[in-house]
C-alpha positions in Angstrom: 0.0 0.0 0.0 1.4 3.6 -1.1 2.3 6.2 2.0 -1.1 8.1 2.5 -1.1 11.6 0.8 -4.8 12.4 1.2 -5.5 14.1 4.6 -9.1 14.8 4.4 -12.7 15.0 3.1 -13.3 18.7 2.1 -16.4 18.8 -0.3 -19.1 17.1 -2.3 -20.4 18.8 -5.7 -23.9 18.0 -6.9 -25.6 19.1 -10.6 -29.4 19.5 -9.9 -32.2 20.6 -12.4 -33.9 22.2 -10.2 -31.3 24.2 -8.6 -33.7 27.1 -7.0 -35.2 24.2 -4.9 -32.4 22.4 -4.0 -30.3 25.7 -3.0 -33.1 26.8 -0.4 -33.4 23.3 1.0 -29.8 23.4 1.6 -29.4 26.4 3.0 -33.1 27.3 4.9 -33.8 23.3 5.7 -30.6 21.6 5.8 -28.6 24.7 7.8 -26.0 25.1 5.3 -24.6 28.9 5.0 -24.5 30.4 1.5 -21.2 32.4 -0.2 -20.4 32.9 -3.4 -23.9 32.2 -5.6 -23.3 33.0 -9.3 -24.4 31.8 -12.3 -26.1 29.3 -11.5 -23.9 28.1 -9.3 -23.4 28.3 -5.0 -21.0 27.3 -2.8 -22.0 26.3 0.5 -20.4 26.1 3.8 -20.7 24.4 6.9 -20.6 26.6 10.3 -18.1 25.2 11.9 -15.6 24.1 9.1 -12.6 26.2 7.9 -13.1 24.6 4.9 -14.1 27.2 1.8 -17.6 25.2 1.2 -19.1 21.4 2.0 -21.5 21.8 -1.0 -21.5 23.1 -4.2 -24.8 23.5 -6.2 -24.2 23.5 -10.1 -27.5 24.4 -12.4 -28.0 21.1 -15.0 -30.3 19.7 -16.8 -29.3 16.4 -15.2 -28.9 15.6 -11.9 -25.1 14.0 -11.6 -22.8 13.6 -8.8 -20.0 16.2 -10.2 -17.1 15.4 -8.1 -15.9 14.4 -4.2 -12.7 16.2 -3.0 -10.1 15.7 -0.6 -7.4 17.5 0.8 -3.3 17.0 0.7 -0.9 18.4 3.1 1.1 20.3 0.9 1.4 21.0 -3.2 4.6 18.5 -3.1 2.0 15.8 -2.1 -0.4 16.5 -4.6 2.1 16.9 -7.4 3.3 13.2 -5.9 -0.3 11.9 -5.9 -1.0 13.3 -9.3 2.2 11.0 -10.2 1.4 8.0 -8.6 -1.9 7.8 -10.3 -0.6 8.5 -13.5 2.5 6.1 -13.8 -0.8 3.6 -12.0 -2.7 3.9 -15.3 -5.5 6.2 -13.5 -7.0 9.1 -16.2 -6.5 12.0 -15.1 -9.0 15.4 -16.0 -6.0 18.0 -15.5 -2.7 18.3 -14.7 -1.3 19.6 -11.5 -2.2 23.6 -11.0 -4.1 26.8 -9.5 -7.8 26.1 -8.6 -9.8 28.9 -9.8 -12.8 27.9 -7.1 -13.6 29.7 -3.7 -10.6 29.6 -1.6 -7.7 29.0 -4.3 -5.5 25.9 -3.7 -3.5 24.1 -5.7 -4.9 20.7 -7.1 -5.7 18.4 -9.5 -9.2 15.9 -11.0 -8.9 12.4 -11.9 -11.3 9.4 -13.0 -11.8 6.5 -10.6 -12.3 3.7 -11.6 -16.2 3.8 -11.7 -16.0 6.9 -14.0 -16.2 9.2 -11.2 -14.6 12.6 -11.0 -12.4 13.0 -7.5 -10.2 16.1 -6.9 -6.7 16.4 -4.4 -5.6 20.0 -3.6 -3.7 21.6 -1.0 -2.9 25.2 0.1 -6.7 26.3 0.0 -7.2 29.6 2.4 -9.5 28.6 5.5 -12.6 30.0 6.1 -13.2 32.2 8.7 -15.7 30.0 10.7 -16.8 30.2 14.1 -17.9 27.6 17.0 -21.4 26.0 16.7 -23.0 26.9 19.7 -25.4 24.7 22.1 -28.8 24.0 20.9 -27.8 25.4 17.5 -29.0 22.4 14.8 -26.4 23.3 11.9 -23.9 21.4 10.9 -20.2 21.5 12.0 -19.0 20.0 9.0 -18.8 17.3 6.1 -18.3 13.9 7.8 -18.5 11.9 5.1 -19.5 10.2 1.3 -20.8 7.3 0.7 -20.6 5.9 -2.8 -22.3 3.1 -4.5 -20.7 0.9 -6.9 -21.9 -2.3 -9.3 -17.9 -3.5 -8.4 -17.4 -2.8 -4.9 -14.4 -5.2 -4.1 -13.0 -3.3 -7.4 -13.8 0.4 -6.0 -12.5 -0.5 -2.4 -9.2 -1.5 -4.2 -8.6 1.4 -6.5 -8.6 3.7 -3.0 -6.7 1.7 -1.0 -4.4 0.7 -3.7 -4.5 4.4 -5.3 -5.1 6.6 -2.6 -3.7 5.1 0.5 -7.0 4.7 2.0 -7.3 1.8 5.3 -10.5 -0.5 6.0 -11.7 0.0 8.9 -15.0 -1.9 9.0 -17.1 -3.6 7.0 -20.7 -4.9 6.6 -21.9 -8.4 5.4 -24.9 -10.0 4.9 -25.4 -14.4 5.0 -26.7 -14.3 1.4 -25.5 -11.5 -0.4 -21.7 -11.4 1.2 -20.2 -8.2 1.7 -22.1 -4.9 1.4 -20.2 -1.5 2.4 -17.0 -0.8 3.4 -15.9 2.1 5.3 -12.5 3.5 4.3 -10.6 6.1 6.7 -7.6 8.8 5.6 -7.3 9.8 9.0 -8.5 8.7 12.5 -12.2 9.1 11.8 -14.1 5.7 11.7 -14.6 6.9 8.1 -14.7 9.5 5.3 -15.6 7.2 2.9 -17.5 4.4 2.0 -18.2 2.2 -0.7 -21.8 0.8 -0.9 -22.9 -2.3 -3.3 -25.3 -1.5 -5.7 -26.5 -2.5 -9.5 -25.2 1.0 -10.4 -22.7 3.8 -10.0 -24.1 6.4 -8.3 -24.2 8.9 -5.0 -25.6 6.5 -1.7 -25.3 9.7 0.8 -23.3 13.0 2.5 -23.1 13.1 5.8 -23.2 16.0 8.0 -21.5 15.7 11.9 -23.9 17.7 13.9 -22.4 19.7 17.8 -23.6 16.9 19.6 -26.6 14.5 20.6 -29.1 17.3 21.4 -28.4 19.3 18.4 -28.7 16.4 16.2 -32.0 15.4 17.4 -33.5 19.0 16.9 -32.3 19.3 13.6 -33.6 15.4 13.2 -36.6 16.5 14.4 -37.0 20.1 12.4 -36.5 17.9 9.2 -39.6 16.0 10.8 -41.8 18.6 10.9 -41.0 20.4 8.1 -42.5 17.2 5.9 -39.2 16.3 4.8 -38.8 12.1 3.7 -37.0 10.2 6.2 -35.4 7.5 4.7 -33.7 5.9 7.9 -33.6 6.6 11.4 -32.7 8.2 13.9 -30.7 5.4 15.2 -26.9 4.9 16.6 -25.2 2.6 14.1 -22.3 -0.4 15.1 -19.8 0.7 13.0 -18.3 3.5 13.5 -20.9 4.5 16.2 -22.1 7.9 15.1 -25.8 8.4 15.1 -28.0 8.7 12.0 -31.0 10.6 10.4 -31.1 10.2 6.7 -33.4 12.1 4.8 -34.0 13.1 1.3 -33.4 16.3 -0.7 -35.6 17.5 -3.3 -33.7 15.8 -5.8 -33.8 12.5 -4.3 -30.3 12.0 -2.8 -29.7 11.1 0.6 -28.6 13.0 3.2 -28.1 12.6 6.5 -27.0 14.2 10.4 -24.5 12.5 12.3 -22.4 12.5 15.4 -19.8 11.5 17.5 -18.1 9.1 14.6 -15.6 6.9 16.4 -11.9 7.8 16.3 -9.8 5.2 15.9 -6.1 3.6 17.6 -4.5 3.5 13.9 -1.8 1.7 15.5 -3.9 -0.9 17.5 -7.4 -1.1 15.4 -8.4 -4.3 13.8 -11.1 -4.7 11.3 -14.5 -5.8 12.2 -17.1 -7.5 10.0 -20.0 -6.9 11.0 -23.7 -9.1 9.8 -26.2 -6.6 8.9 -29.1 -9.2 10.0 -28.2 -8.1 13.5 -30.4 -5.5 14.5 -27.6 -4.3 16.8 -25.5 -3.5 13.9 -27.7 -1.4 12.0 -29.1 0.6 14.8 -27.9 -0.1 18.5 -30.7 2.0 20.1 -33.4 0.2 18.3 -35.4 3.6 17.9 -35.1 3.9 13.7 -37.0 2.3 11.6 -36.4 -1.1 10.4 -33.5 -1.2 7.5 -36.2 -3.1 4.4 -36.0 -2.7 1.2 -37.6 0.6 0.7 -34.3 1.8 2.5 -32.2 0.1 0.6 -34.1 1.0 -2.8 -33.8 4.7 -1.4 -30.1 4.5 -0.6 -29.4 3.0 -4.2 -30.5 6.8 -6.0 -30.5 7.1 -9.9 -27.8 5.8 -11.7 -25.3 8.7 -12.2 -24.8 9.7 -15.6 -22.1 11.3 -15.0 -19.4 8.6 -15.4 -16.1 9.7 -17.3 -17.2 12.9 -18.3 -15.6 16.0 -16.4 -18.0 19.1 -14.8 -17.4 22.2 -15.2 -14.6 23.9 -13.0 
């Protein structure tokens, strides 16, 4: 396995048709703050992140997944990254170079192996951001991506092999074998994970919450606003964070989190977990039972964005 380069999750890009919509559920509903919104186009921030934006919005006529970005230590690391890939066989979008986006940075956009479009950059200003107070239901930050694949095994080795990515759990069913695999860059539980599914496409973006009590009021705001719960609220096994997922008007999954597990890099030994355990998928027992309206749910549209590079 290669030295790890990647430090961090910093955003996830979406291309929505309906883009007036989407941008005041993210912002009025979901507790996302707004700063540069232009052409069709917002970036959006998360409270409590010194990251330049969690979200960006992009005006399309189809909905896509446009790209998930990390972060590198230093231009040295991306220019090594960029590399690596390179001499790997991985297609790259763009050499090495300024980022023109919110923030600056220098960074580059590659293809994974599912035809997905993932970006590395480093030397991005930080946001002026500020301490989520008590009570306050907003989110902190981007926690994490989920990502569903018709090859997982595939997908799970193209970012450990590629990336530098480490398994740190994984879920299995008797029947169907294995069915998610949470991936870590750092000594979160996870930043990403790799679903199963019949096609490529987003599963969900997470959002860590303050704490318990702010996660159930913005749970529970969600609620009585009308928005569609998927799943939830519930305190998963792996990783132990919390969940709410709910829908945006678009149909992907979203979700509130907290208190993700850090890990012992050093001492921390994969589990797998059975998914028929009703411990495993929610150790509180309080969320609804995971059927198959969940799972249909979680699968989304299949993204028709493979191989084909968005817009800077």
């Amino acid at each position: 396995m290669h030295e790890r380069l990647i430090t961090h999750l910093r955003h996830v890009d979406l291309a929505v048709p309906d883009y007036d919509r989407q941008l005041g559920f993210y912002t009025t509903m979901w507790g996302l703050t707004p700063g540069i919104t232009d052409g069709g186009i917002a970036f959006l921030a998360a409270a409590g992140s010194p990251e330049q934006y969690s979200v960006r919005l992009r005006r399309a006529d189809e909905k896509r997944l446009d790209l998930v970005a990390f972060g590198a230590a230093s231009p040295s690391d991306v220019d090594a990254l960029a590399e690596r890939l390179g001499t790997g066989g991985v297609r790259l979008v763009a050499e090495p170079g300024k980022l023109t986006t919110p923030g600056g940075g220098y960074g580059f956009r590659f293809f994974d192996n599912d035809g997905r479009t993932v970006e590395v950059s480093s030397d991005v200003a930080v946001r002026t951001h500020r301490r989520v107070e008590a009570g306050e239901s907003v989110p902190v930050k981007l926690s994490h991506v989920v990502l569903n694949a018709p090859e997982p095994e595939a997908t799970v080795a193209f970012y450990r092999r590629h990336l530098g990515f480490a398994l740190s759990d994984t879920l299995t069913h008797p029947h169907m074998g294995e069915m998610m695999w949470f991936l870590r860059t750092n000594r979160h539980h996870h930043s990403l994970a790799i679903a199963r599914c019949p096609h490529v496409s987003l599963h969900h973006a997470s959002f860590e919450m303050r704490g318990i009590d702010e996660y159930m009021r913005g749970t529970g705001r969600l609620l009585r606003a009308g928005v569609e719960k998927v799943w939830g609220p519930g305190r998963h096994m792996a990783g132990n964070n919390t969940f709410s997922y709910f829908l945006d008007p678009h149909g992907n999954t979203v979700e509130y989190t907290t208190e993700l597990e850090q890990l012992d890099e050093d001492t921390w030994h994969p589990h797998l977990y059975d998914i028929t355990d009703p411990m495993v998928s929610d150790q509180w027992g309080t969320a609804n039972p995971m059927t198959e309206f969940v799972a249909k749910k979680s699968f989304n549209d299949p993204d028709r964005g493979v191989f084909v590079a968005p817009p800077v």
